[in-house]
C-alpha positions as MATLAB code, in Angstrom:
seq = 'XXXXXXXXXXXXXXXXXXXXXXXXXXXXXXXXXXXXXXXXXXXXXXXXXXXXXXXXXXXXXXXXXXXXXXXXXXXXXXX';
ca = [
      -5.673    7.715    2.738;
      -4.577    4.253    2.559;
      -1.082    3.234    1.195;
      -1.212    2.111   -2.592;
      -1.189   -1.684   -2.874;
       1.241   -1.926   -5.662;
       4.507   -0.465   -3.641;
       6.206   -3.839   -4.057;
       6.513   -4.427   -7.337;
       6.573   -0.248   -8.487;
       9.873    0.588   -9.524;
       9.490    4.174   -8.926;
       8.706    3.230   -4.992;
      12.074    1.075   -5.010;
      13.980    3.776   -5.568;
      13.675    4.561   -9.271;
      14.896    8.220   -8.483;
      18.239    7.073   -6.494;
      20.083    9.888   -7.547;
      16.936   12.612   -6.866;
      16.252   11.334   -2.906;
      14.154   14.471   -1.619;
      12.262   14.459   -4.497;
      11.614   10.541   -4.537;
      10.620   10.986   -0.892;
       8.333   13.592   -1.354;
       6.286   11.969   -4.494;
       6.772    8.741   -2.126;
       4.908   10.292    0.918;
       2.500   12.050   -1.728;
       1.457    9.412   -3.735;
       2.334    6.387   -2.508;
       2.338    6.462    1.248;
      -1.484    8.290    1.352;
       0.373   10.885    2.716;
      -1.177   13.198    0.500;
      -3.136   13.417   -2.917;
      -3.073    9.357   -2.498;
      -2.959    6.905   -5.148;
      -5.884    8.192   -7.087;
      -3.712   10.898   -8.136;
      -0.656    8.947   -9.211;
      -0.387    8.550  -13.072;
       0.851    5.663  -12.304;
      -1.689    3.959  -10.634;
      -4.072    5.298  -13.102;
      -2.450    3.780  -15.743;
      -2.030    0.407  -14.011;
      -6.280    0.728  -13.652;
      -7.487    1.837  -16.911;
      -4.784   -0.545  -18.703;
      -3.166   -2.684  -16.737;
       0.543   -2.615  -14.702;
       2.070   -3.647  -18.236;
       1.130   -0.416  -20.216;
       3.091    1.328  -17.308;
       6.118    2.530  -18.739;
       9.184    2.416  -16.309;
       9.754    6.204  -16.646;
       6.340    7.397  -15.596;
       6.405    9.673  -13.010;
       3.663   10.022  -10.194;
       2.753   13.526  -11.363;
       3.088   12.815  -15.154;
      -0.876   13.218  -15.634;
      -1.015   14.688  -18.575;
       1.291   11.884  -19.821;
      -0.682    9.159  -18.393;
      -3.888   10.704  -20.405;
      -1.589   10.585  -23.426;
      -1.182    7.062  -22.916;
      -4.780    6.091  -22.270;
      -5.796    7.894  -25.464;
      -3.531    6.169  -27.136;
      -4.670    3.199  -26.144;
      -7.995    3.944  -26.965;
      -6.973    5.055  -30.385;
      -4.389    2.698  -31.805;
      -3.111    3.850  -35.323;
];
């Protein structure tokens, strides 16, 4: 698996869990680094797809998929 494209600018990449480092690395090699379940997988990243990198919120974690879903529905169904 290829490494996601948006590791620049992805605040979780650049270190968003300072104070958690063997769990950062291991989402990091997981998710990020194709390393594992790959980008695909990353609520992040599906997010970013569905509704663009500015619906991402900050505090989104990797394996937050339930949450991401939460937010797409949302999306889909403003009130």
């Amino acid at each position: 698996m290829a490494e996601c494209p948006n590791l620049t600018g992805c605040p979780f990449f650049n270190d968003r869990m300072a104070n958690m480092p063997a769990i950062a690395q291991l989402y990091k090699r997981r998710y990020c680094l194709g390393q594992g379940e790959g980008k695909e997988s990353c609520a992040r990243w599906i997010v970013a797809q569905k509704l663009g990198k500015e619906y991402v919120p900050p505090d989104l974690f990797p394996n937050q998929l339930e949450r991401a879903q939460q937010i797409l529905q949302q999306a889909q169904n403003p009130k």
